[in-house]
C-alpha positions in Angstrom: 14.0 -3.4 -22.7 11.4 -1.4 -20.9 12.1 0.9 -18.3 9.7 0.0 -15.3 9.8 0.9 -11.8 7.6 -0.9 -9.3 6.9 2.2 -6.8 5.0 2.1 -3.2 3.5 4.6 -1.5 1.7 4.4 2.0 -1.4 6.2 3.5 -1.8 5.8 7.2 -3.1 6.6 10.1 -1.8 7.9 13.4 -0.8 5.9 16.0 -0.8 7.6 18.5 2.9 8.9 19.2 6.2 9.1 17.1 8.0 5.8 18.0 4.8 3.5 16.8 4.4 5.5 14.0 7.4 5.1 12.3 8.0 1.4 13.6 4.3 0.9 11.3 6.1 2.5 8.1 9.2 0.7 8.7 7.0 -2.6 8.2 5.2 -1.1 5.5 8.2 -0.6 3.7 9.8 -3.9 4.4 6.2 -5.8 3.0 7.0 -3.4 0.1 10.5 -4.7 -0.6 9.1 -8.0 0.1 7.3 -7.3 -3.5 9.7 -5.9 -5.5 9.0 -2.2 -4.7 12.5 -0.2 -5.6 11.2 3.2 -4.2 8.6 4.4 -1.3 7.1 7.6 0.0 5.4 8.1 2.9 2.5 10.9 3.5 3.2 14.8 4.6 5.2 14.8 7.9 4.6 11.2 8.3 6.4 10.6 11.9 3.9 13.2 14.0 -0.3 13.6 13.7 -1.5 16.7 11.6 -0.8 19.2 14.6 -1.2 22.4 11.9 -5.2 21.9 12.7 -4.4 24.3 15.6 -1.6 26.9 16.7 0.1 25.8 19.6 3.7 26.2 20.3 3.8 22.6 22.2 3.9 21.2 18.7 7.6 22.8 17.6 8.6 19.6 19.4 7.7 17.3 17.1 10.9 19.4 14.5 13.9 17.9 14.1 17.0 18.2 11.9 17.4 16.8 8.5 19.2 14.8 7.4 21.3 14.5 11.0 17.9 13.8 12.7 16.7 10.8 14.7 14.3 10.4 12.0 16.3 10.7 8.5 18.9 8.7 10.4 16.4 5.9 11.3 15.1 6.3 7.2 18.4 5.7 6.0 19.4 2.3 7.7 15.8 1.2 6.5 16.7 2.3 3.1 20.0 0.1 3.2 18.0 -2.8 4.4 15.4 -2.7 1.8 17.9 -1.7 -1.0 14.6 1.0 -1.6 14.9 4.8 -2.7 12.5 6.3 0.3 10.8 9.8 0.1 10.6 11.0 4.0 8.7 14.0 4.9 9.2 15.0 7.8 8.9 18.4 10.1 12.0 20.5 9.6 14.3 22.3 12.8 17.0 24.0 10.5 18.2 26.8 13.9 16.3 28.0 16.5 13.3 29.8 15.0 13.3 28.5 11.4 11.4 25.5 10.8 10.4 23.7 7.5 7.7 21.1 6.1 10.4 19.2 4.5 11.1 15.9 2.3 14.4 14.1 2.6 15.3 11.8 -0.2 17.2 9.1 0.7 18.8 6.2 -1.9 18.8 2.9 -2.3 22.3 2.7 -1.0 21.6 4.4 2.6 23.1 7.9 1.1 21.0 11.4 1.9 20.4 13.0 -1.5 19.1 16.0 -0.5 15.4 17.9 0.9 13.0 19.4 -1.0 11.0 22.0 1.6 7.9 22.9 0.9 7.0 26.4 -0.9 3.2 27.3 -0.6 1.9 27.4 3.2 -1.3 27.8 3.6 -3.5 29.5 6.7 -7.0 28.7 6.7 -9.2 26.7 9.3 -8.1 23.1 10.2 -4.5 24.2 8.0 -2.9 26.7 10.4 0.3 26.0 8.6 1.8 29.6 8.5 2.3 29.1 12.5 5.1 26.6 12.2 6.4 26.6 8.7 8.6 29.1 6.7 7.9 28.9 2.7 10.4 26.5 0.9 13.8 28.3 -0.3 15.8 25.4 -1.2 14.0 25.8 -5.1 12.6 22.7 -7.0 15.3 20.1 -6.6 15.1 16.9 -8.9 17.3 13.6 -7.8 19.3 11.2 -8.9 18.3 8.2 -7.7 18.7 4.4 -8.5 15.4 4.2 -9.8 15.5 7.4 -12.1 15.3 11.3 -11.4 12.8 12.0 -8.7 11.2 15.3 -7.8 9.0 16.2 -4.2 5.8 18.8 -3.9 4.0 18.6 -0.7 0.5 19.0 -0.5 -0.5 22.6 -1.2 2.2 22.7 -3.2 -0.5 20.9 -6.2 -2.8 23.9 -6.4 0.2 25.7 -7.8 1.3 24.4 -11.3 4.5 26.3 -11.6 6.1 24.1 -9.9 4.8 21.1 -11.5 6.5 22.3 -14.2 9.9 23.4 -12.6 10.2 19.9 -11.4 9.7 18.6 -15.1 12.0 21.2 -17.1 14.3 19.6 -14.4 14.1 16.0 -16.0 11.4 14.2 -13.1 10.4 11.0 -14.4 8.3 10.8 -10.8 7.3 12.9 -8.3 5.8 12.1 -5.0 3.7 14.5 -3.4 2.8 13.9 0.3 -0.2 15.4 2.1 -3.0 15.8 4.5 -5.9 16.9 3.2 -9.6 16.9 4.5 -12.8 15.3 3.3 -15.2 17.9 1.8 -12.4 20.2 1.5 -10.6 19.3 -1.3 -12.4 15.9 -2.5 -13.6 17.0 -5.9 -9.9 18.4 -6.6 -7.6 15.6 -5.0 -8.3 13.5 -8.6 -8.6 16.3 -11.2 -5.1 18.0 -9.6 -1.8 15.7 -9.8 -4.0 13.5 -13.1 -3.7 17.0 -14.8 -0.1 18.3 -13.8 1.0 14.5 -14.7 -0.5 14.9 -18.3 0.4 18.8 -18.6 4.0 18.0 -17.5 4.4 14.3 -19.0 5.4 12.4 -15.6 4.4 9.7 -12.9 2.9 11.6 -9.9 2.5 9.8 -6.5 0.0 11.1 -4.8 0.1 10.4 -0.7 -3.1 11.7 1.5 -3.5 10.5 5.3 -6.3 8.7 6.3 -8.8 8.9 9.3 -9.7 11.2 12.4 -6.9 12.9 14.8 -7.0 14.2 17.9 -5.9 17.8 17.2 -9.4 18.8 15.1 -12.2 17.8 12.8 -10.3 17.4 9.9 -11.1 13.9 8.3 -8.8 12.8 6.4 -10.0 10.9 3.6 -6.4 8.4 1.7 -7.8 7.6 -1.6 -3.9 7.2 -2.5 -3.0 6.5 -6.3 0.2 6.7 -8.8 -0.9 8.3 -12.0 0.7 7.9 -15.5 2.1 11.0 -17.8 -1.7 10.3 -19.6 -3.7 11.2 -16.5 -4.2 7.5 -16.3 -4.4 5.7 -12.6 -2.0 3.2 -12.4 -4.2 0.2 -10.9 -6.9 1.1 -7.8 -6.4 3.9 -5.7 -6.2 3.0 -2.6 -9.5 3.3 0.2 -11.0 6.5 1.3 -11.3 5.2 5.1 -8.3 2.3 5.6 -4.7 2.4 6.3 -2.9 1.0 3.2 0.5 0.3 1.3 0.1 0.4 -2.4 2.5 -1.6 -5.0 2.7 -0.7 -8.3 4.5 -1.0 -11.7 5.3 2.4 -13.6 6.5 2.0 -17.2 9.4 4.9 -17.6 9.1 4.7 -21.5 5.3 6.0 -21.4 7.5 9.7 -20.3 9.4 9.5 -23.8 6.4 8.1 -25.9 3.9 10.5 -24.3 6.9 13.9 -24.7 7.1 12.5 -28.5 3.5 12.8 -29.3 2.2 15.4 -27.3 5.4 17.4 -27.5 4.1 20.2 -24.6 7.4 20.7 -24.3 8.8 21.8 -27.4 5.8 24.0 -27.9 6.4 25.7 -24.7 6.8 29.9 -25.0 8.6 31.1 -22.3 9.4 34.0 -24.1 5.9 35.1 -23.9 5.4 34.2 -20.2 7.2 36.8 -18.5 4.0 38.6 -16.9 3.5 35.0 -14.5 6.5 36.5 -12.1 6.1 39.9 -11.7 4.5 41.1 -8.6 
């Protein structure tokens, strides 16, 4: 019997302030159950607007802890409702001073499985992320979940394929990878990106952008959402380049096995030989 997974993901845009915002994605989610959906992720620090366009201390307030937060709380009574595995990215107070871009994964049951925080930070115009973040040490975590092993990279996380491939070696069947990128920025690359680490690592890849204008810059945020299939393939539309918008759709788990057994990437792997990619 196959294996298939009907995943959701949502793009949206900001509300305005942090109450309306999640109330949206809690109904998001709820439509999503409503069709079957056994697992949702939301886009990169979904609860707050984009506030790394500029550097401004005010914006530490929008941190909070995880998983004993108001927000991962919140997630997990949702997650019981909905009987839904939900991918939660949120922005990360761990102690005075250390702060995070952080994922909690939450199951289907209501239980926190663990964070994945966020390894590459950039610093460049409109992405001041370096000013609020400290660079992921909690490795490349894969879970458990109801639905099958699930594995988190945020944003620029996807220009940087090693850990693509960490999150594979550690058995991800799918991996959701939240974001806010920029129109003009990163267009050409948002569908050549997470299409070739899905082939080159032989997995489902979520990707999440936001969509629309905020009030903290220029940046322009352009969705165009999409689940892709360890082929490169687009699993249905991707979602639009200018409108909030929840997608639904049906990944087939026994593609991973079919695809490993006659591409075989991994068995012809040579990590022997690759020793020069981690020294300084």
């Amino acid at each position: 019997m196959a294996q298939v997974v009907r995943a959701a993901l949502v793009q949206a845009t900001w509300t305005g302030d942090t109450e309306s915002m999640i109330a949206k994605h809690e109904e998001h989610a709820r439509r999503a159950a409503a069709q079957g959906a056994q697992i949702i992720g939301f886009q990169e620090v979904f609860n707050a607007p984009y506030f790394c366009q500029v550097q401004e201390p005010e914006h530490y307030r929008w941190a909070e802890a995880v998983p004993d937060g108001p927000t991962v709380q919140r997630m997990q009574a949702l997650a019981r409702e909905t009987r839904m595995v939900i991918v939660v990215p949120v922005f990360e107070l761990e102690s005075e001073g250390f702060y995070y871009n952080t994922a909690a994964v939450i199951d289907a049951d209501g239980s926190y499985l663990g964070k994945y925080r966020k390894h590459h930070i950039p610093q460049v115009r409109g992405f001041w992320e370096k000013y609020y973040f400290r660079p992921g040490n909690l490795g490349f975590p894969v879970f458990d979940t109801a639905v099958g092993r699930v594995g988190v990279y945020i944003c620029y996380d996807r220009h940087f394929p090693e850990g693509w491939r960490e999150l594979g070696l550690a058995g991800a069947q799918l991996v959701y990878n939240p974001s806010a990128t920029s129109r003009g920025l990163s267009g050409y690359l948002w569908q050549l990106e997470q299409p070739a680490s899905a082939v080159a690592n032989e997995y489902f890849v979520a990707a999440i952008n936001r969509v629309g204008q905020e009030e903290y810059g220029d940046n322009d945020f352009y969705g165009t959402s999409y689940f892709v299939d360890p082929r490169g393939q687009f699993v249905g539309e991707v979602a639009s380049d200018k409108e909030e918008e929840l997608l639904v759709r049906d990944l087939d788990f026994d593609l991973i096995k079919e695809v490993r057994d006659q591409w075989a990437f991994y068995r012809d792997r040579r990590p022997d030989a690759y020793g020069g990619l981690v020294q300084p």
